[in-house]
N, C-alpha and C positions, 0 to 999 in steps of 0.2 A: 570513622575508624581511624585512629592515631597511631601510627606503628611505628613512629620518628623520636622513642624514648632512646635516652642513653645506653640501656640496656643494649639491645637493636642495634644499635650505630657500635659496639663495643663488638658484639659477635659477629657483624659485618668486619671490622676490622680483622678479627682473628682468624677468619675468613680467609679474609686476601693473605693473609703470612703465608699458608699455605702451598700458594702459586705455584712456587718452584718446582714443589713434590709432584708438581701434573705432568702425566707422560702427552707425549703428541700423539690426537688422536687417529683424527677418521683419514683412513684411505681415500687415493684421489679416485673420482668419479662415485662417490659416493652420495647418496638421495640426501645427506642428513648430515651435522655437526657436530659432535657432542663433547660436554666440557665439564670437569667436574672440581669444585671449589668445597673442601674440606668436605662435609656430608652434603651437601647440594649438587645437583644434576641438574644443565639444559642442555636439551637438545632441540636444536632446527631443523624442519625437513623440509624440503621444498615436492611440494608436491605436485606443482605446475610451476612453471615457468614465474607464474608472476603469483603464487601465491604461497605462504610460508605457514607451517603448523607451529608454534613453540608451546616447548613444555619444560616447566623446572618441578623437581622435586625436592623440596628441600630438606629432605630426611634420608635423600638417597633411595626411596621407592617409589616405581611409578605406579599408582593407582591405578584401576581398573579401565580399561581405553573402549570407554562405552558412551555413546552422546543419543540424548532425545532428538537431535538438531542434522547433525552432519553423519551422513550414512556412513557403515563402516568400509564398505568400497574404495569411494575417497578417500578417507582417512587413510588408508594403506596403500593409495597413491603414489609415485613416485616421479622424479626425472632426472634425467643423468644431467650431472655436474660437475666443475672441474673445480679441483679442490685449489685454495688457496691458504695453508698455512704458515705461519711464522714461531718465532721463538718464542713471539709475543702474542699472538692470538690465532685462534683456529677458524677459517672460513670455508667459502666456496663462492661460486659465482655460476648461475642460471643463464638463458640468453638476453635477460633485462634487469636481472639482480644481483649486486654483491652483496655478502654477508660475511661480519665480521664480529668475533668473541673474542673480549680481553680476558686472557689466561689467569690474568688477578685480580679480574674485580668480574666476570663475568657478562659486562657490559657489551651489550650487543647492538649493533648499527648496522641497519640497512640501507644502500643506497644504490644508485643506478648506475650506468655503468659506466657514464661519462663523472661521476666523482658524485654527484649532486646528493646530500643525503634526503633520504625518504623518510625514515623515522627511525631514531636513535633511542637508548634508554638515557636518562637522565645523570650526569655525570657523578652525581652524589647521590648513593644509594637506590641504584635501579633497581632493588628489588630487597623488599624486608617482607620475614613471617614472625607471627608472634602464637603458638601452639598453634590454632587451625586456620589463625587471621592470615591474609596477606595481603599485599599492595607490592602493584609493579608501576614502576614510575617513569615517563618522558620525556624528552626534550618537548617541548612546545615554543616552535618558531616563532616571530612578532607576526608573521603573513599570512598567521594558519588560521581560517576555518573552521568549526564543526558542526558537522550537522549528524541528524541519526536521532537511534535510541528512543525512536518509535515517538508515544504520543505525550510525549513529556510538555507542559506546560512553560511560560516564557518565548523566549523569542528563537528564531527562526536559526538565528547562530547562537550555536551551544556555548561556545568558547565564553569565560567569566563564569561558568556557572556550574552546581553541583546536583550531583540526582543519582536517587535509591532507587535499585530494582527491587519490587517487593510489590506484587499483586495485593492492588486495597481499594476496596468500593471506598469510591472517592465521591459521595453526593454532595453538591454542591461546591466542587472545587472550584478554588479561583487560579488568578494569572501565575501565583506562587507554590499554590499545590505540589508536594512533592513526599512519596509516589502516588503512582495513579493506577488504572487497570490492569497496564500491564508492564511487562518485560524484556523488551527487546537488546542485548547487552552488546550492540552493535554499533560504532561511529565511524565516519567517514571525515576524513582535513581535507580539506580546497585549502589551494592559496601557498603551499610550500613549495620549496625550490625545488623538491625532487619531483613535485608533480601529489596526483590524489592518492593517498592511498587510507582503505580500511581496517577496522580489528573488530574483530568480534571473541567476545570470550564465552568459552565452551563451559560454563558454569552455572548452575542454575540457583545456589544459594543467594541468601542477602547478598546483594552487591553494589558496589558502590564508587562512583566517576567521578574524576573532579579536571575540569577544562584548563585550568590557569584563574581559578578561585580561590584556593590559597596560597600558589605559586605564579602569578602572569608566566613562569618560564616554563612550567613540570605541568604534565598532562597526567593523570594517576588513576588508576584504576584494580580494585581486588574484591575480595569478599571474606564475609566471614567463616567460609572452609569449602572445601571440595577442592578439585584440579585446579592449578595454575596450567589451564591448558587456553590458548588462545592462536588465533590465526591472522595474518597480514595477506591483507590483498592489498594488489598494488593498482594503477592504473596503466599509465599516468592522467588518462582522464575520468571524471569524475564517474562518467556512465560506466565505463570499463571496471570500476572498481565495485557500483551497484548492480550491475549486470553478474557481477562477477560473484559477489553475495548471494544472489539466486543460486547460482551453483551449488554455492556450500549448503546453504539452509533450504533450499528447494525451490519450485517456484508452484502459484497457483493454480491451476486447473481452470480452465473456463468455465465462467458461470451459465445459466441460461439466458437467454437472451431479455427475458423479462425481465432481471433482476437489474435492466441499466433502465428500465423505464421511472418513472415518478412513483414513488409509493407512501401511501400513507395510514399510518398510527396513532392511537395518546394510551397511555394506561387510564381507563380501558374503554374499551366499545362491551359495552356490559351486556346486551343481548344480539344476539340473532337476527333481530328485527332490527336495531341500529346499525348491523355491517351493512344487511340490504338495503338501507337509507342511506348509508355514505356512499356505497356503490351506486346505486341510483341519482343522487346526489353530483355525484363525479357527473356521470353521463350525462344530466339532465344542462349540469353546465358545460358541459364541451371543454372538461378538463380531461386530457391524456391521461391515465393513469395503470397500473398493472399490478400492482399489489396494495392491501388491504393488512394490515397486523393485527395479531389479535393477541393483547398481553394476558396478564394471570387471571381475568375476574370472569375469562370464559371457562375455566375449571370450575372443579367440587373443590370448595374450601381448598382452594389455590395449592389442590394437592397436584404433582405433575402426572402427565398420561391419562385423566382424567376428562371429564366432561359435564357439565352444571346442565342435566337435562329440562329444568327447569325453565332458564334461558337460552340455552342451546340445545332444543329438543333433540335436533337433526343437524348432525354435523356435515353428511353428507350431500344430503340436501342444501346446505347454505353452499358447498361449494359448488354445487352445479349451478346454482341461480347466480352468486356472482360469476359462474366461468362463462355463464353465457351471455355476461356483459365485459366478458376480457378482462377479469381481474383474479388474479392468484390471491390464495392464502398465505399468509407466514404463519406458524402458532408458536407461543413460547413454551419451551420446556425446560425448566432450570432444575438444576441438578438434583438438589436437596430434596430424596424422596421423604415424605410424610411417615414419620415412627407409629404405625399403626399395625400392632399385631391384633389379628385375631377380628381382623373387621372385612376379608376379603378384596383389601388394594392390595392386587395384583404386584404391582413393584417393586410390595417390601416384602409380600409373600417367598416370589422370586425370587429376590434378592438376600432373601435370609435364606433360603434354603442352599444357594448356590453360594453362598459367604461371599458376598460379593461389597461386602461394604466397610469402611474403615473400622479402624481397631485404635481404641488407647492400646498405650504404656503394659496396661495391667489386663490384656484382652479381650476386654469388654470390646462390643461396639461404641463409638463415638456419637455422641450423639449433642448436637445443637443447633437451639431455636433461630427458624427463618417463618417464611410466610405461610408455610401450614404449621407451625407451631414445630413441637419438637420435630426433628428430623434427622433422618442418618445419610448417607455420603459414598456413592459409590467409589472404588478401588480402581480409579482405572488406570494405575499403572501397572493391574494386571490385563494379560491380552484378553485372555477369557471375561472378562468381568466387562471388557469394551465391550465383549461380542456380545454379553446378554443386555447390557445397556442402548446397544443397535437393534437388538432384537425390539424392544419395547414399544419403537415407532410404526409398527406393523398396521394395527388396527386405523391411527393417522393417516398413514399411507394411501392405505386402502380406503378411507374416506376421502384421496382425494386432496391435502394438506400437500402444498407446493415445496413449502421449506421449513426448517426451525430454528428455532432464535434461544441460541444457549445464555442464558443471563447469570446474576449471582455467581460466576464461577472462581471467582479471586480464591477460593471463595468465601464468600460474607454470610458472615453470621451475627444475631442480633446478639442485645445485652450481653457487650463483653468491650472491653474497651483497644483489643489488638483487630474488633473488628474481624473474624477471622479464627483459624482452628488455632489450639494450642499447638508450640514447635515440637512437643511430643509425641504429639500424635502420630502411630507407626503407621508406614504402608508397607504393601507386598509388594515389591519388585518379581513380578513373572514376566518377561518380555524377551523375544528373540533380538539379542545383540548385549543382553545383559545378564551376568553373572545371580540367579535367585539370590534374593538377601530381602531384608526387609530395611527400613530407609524412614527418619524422621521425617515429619512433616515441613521441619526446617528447610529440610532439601529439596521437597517436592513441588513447596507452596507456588514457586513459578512457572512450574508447568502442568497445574491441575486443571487450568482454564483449558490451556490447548490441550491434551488430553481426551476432556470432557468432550471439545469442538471433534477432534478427531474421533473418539467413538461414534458422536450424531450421524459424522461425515461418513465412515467406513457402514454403520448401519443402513445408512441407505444406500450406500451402492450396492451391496447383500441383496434389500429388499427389492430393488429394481435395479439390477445390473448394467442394462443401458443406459438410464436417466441419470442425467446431472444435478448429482445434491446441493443444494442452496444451504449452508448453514451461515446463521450470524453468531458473531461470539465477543463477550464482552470482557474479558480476557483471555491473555495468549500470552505468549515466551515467541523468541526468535523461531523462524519457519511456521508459523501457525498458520501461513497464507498459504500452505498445503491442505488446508480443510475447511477456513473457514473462510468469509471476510468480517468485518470490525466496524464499531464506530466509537467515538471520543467518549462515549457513558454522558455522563446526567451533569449538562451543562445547564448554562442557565438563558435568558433574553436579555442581555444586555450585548451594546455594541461593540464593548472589548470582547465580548465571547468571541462575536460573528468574528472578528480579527484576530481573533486567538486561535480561530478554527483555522484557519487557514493555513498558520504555520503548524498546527499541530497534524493536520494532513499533510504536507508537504513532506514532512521527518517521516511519516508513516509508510510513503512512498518510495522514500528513500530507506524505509529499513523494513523492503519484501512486500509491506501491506499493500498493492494497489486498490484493492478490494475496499476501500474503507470511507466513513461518510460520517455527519454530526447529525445533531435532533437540529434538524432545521425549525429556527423559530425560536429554539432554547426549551431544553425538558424541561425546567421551571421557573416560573415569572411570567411575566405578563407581557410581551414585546409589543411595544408601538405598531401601527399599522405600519409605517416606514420601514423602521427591524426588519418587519416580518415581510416584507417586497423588498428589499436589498434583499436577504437574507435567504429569499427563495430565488430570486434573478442567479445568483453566486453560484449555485447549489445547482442549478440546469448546467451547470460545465464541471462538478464533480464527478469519482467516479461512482459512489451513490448516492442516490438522490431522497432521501426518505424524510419526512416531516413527523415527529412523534413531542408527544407532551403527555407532564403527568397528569394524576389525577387530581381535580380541585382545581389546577391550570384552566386559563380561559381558553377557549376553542381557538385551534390554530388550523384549520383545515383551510387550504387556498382561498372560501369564498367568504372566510372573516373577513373583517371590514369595509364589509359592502363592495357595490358591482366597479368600482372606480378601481380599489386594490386589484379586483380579483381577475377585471383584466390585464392589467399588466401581470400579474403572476402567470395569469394564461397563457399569455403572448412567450414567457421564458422558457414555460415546459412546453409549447409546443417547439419551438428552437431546437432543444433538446429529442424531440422525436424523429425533424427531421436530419442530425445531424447522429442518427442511433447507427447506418452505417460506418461513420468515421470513430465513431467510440466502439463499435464492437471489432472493426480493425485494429483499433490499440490495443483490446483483450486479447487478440489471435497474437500481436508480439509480446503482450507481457506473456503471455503463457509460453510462447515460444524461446524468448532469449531474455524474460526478468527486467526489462524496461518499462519503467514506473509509467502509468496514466495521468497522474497530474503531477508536474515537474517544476521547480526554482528555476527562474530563468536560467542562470547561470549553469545547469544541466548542460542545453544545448547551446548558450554561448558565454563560454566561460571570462568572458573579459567582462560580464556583466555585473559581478560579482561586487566592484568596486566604482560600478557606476551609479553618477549623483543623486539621481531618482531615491524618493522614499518607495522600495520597491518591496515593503513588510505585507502588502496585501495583493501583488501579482505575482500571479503562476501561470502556467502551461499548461495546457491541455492536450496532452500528446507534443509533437513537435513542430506542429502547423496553428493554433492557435493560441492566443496570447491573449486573459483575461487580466485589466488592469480596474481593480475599482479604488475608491480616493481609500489612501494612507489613513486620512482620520475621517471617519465614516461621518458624525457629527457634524464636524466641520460645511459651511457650504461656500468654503473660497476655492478657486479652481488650483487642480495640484500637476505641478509635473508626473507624465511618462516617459518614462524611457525606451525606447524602442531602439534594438539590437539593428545592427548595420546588416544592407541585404535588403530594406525595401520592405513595405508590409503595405495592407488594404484595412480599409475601415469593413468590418466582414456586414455589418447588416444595412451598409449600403454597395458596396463592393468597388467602392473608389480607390483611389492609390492615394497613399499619404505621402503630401508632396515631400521630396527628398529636400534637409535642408546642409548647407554648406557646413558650420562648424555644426558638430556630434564630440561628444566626450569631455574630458578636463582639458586636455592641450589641442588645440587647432592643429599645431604642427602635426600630434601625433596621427598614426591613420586611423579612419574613421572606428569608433567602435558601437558607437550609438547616435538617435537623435532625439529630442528631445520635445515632446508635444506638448501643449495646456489640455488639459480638459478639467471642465466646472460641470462639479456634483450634479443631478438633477435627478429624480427619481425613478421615471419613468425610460433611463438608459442606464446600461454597462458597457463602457466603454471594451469592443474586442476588434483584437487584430488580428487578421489573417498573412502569416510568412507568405511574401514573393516565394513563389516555385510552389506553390502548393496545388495539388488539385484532390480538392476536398468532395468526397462522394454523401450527397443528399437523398434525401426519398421526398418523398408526396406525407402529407400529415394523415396520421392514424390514430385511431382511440385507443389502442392498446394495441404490442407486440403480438398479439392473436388474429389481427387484421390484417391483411395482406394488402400491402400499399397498391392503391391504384392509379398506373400511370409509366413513365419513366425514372429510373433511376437519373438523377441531376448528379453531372460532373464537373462540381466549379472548379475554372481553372484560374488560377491568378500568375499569370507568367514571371519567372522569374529567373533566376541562375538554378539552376541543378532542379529543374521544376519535374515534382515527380507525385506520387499519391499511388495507395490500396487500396485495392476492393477485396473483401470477403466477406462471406458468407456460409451458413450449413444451416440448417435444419432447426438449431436454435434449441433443441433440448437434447437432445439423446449424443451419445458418445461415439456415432457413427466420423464424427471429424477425425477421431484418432485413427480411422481405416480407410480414408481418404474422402469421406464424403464431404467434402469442402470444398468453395472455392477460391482461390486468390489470385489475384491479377494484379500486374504493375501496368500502371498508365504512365506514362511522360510527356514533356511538353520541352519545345525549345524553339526560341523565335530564330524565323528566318528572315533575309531579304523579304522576301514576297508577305510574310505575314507570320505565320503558326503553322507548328504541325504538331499533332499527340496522335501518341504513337501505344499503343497497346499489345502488350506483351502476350506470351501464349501464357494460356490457365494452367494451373495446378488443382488438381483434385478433382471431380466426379462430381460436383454436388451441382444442382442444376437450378437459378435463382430463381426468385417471384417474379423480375423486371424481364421486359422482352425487348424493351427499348430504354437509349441513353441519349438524356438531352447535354448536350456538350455547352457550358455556358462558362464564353470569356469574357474575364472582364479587365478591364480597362481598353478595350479596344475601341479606337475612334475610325471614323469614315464607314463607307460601306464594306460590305466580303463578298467572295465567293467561296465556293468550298468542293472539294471532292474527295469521297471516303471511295477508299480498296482502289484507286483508280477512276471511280465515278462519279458524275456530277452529282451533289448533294446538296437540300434544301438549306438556306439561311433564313435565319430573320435576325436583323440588327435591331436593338432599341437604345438610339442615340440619346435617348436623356441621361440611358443609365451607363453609356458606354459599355454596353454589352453585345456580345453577338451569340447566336444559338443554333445550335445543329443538331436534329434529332436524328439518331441512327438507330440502326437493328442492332444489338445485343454484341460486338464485337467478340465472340468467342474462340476466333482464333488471332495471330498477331497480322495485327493492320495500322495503316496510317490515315488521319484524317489530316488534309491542309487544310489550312484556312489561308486565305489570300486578299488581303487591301483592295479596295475598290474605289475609287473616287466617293464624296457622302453622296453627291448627287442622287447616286441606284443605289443608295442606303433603303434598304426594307423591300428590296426586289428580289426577286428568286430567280436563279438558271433556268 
């Protein structure tokens, strides 16, 4: 979009002549700013402390103040502020923000409150519209950062680079691809003087970003029509500013506990008798696993809500046979019901009598070809038209169908070259927070995926009020991670993917999606045995884990490439099972305060940002591990790591990595990292465990349905601020939101004499599977003794691994274990 013509830049000027005529507006302590330059209007409102709404009209009317995204609660938001204006521009200032509007150019700058600016508009032409076009434009510092904007392909920092929001089945996308699924119109700067801050723009039309792509200085961002409405969050740090994003756009809902186990797909398991052979399969090889997918070719002529009795005689029957080998169902249902009047499917029956389905121009139904041939398109941005769309999952339900898997929702349509419905195409706006109108397609196109995801989602909570719906969804718009979770669509087997994945998850996390995962292996092509064990190793510290491929693709199920691959694929996913404590602890804080599950270093230490390390392929796993695999996956020369200052452990040996003297670019400066070799080799991933961690394990299980036998394992790895979570609930039902939960802080903090961890009292009712806790420290040398609540308690040391271990009763209320140095000599002797 070019909105930089002469024309433009002339009514800009005519603009500013203006200035003079402007009265001084807004009273002191007032929520908001507002400034008006010839027919254009902004206004600022600070609606917290560190977060700001802007809106310009440039015709002098404000459009309708309704968002699919940010509830109207907040929006109408406020905090007292103490006004700041002049003769020259109109401000205010928050308890962390100044804001400031030039009365003749309208030029508006945010900055902290020591002077530092945060994010400015661009000095030349912060803001042009051309009839519905617009673009508001930036300063872009030389130190800035960008990350965000969901699963946009390229690299990891946005900044250099341009990208369309525009929902489009993207098969076969490569490194370049640009758009893709979906829409998230969100970015976050690291690296400026003010500190982090975000914007997300409340628009759902075309739209379109540009980082310092065609300006290195101007950051710019608009669309082709709807509200110039968007919002600044600040930080100043990077988490405070994604944390803070949850706020506006929502945060997710905890999933079932199944849905972090290993699951596996391909389009398709064509009968009944091959789900019960992969399940079978699974178990026979002592693969974990807890879901099964079943794509379109278990339907009637891949109509949706249907069933191909032929191959799937008994739907309810397969799900009992695999639930009683601990594996869930997924089924897909994609949206596009099958135009079949007069043959008895039910969902067009339905759905035409309820008018529940799009409309052209000329109000006809809409009608175009997907995978049962012609097909029409429910309405769901009407409420009603969700609720019969919810309704339809009943009979699934009730056979037993754990989750669904929304596909196609861009949505995609065959033989046509926009891919996709015409921008004609009307819908009904019926929705509370929204004015009834009807609405082109143009407008709608980026939020028909989430939509779609959100009616599966709201149907099954109807159908079973207390169970936790599982929906997947292959696109979405900003907050979708209110309903569904996601993965990157239809990659391919090659090793730039697996590395492309990485950063295209990392953005996702950072714009709301925790919930989200790739086709492990590559949805199509052929990946080397190699690929496909790197590629599944990686994927046991995502936060889904799912293996799927298409049709015609060679078998990618863990026990390809014979028993050598297939045990090291085993050896990953069991890693991940026992490590399903510490990962459904990160689901209990994303859901609680919107802190992403896999994280850029540089989240939790932000000086890592500009450290040496080719650090394009490590990430975070919560805030306690640290998976690094090599920069160039090909490659087999050994690559640097960089590992954050603070100490870390080799996790699957549980050593300490020795501390080395110079860490970072200058010696002088104080440490910020250090710096390790590791050379590729297949059969390891290189992971580290943060000093001060105490990471909670279980015993290995085939499936989330089996109840670990044994103690719950609390590795402790001592360090500065050494701390760790436990929780747990029930694992399906929504009794967690009425307290049936548990969660505990444990700590650790070395003394003179040795160790002590120290356990906090419980929160919540919920009462665990574990009766006992093996307490296992490690780096400890020589022998111990130990005493829990005041009493002597049993050790056993095993000096090879410099560890010590203490099995206790279930610490249910707040107690201290010491641990205490003992000569090695009574190393493996008990009190």
């Amino acid at each position: 979009m070019n909105l930089s013509s002469g024309s433009l830049r002339r009514r800009w000027l005519r603009l500013a002549a203006c200035a003079a005529l402007l009265p001084i507006a807004p009273a002191a302590h007032a929520a908001s700013a507002e400034v008006s330059l010839g027919s254009a209007r902004l206004q600022v409102t600070a609606l917290a402390d560190d977060l700001l709404r802007v809106r310009i009209a440039p015709d002098g009317q404000w459009p309708e103040d309704a968002s699919w995204v940010v509830p109207a609660g907040l929006r109408a938001r406020s905090v007292s502020v103490q006004e700041e204006s002049t003769a020259d521009s109109v401000g205010f200032r928050t308890a962390v923000l100044r804001v400031r509007i030039e009365r003749s150019t309208l030029r508006l700058t945010v900055s902290d409150l020591a002077g530092q600016v945060v994010l400015a508009d661009a000095p030349d032409r912060p803001f042009e519209s051309h009839g519905t076009q617009f673009e508001l434009r930036k300063a872009l510092a030389i130190g800035e950062h960008i990350f965000g904007m969901g699963d946009k392909t390229g690299l990891l920092d946005r900044r250099g680079g341009s990208f369309t929001d525009w929902n489009t089945d993207a098969y076969h996308f490569e490194q370049s691809t640009d758009p893709l699924y979906k829409s998230i119109p969100f970015f976050v700067s690291v690296g400026g003087a003010g500190g982090s801050y975000g914007v997300y723009l409340d628009n759902t039309w075309r739209s379109n970003f540009d980082f310092g792509h065609r300006d290195p200085s101007v950051l710019s961002f608009g669309a082709v029509a709807g509200p110039i409405d968007y919002y600044i969050l600040y930080g100043p740090a990077l988490r405070q500013v994604v944390q803070r994003f949850s706020d506006l756009s929502g945060k997710a809902p905890l999933p079932p506990l199944w849905a972090f186990g290993f699951q596996q797909s391909r389009y398709s398991y064509m009968s009944a008798a091959e789900v019960r052979g992969i399940a079978s399969r699974l178990r026979s090889e002592h693969l974990p696993a807890d879901v099964i997918w079943m794509d379109i070719d278990y339907q009637d002529r891949n109509r949706p809500f249907t069933t191909n009795r032929k191959t799937f005689p008994d739907l309810p029957a397969l799900v009992r046979d695999v639930g009683r080998q601990g594996i869930h169902l997924v089924a897909i249902t994609d949206l596009h019901v099958a135009d079949a009047p007069n043959q008895g499917y039910a969902p067009f029956d339905t759905g035409t009598a309820g008018d529940h389905f799009v409309h052209r121009a000329d109000g006809s139904v809409y009608v175009g070809e997907v995978w049962p041939g012609p097909a029409v398109f429910p309405e769901f941005t009407r409420a009603q038209s969700r609720q019969w769309w919810g309704g339809l999952y009943q009979d699934f339900m009730a056979a037993g169908i754990a989750g669904f898997w929304n596909d196609m929702n861009e949505p995609a349509i065959f033989k046509t070259p926009t891919k996709t419905m015409p921008p004609d195409v009307v819908h009904r706006i019926d929705e509370p927070g929204f004015a009834p109108r009807t609405a082109t397609h143009a407008e709608i196109h980026n939020i028909f995926g989430m939509e779609n995801a959100r009616a599966t989602y709201e149907g099954m909570l109807r159908l079973k009020p207390d169970e936790r719906p599982y929906v997947m969804t292959r696109a979405s718009f900003a907050g979708g991670q209110r309903y569904s979770a996601t993965w990157t669509g239809d990659n391919s087997a090659t090793w730039n993917h697996l590395k492309l994945s990485i950063a295209m998850l990392l953005n996702l996390n950072l714009s709301g999606f925790s919930y989200s995962g790739v086709d492990v292996g590559g949805y199509r092509g052929a990946p080397s045995a190699a690929l496909m064990t790197r590629w599944m190793e990686i994927a046991a510290f995502l936060p889904v884990f799912r293996n799927h491929s298409e049709k015609g693709a060679i078998r990618k199920e863990p026990w390809s490439n014979g028993p050598a691959q297939t045990a090291i694929r085993r050896r990953f996913i069991e890693a991940r099972y026992r490590l399903l404590p510490y990962f459904y602890a990160l689901a209990d804080e994303n859901t609680r305060t919107g802190a992403p599950i896999m994280r850029p270093v540089f989240y939790e230490f932000p000086a890592m940002i500009d450290a040496s390390c080719d650090q394009s392929s490590t990430f975070l796993a919560g805030d306690r591990l640290l998976i690094a695999p090599p920069p160039d996956f090909e490659s087999p020369v050994s690559y640097d790591i960089c590992l954050p200052e603070g100490g870390w452990y080799d996790y699957w040996t549980g050593a300490a990595v020795a501390q080395q003297v110079r860490a970072g670019a200058d010696a002088a400066a104080p440490v910020a990292y250090q710096i390790v070799k590791s050379l590729p080799v297949l059969d390891r991933l290189p992971v580290y465990v943060r000093a001060g961690s105490i990471l909670p394990r279980q015993p290995l299980v085939q499936s989330t349905s089996e109840t670990p036998r044994g103690a719950l394992e609390l590795a402790v790895y001592p360090g500065a601020d050494c701390h760790g979570t436990l929780y747990a609930d029930d694992g399906h039902s929504l009794a967690y939101g009425r307290g049936g939960f548990l969660r505990q802080s444990v700590r650790c903090e070395m003394t003179a004499q040795g160790l002590t961890v120290s356990f906090d009292a419980r929160a919540g009712s919920y009462r665990p599977w574990w009766k006992t806790v093996d307490v296992v420290v490690h780096g400890w040398r020589g022998g111990a003794s130990a005493s829990f609540a005041g009493k002597p308690a049993s050790v056993r040391v095993v000096p090879q691994a410099q560890e010590v271990h203490v099995l206790l009763d279930d610490p249910t209320s707040p107690l201290q274990l010491e641990l205490r140095h003992r000569p090695p000599a009574v190393s493996g002797s008990r009190p």
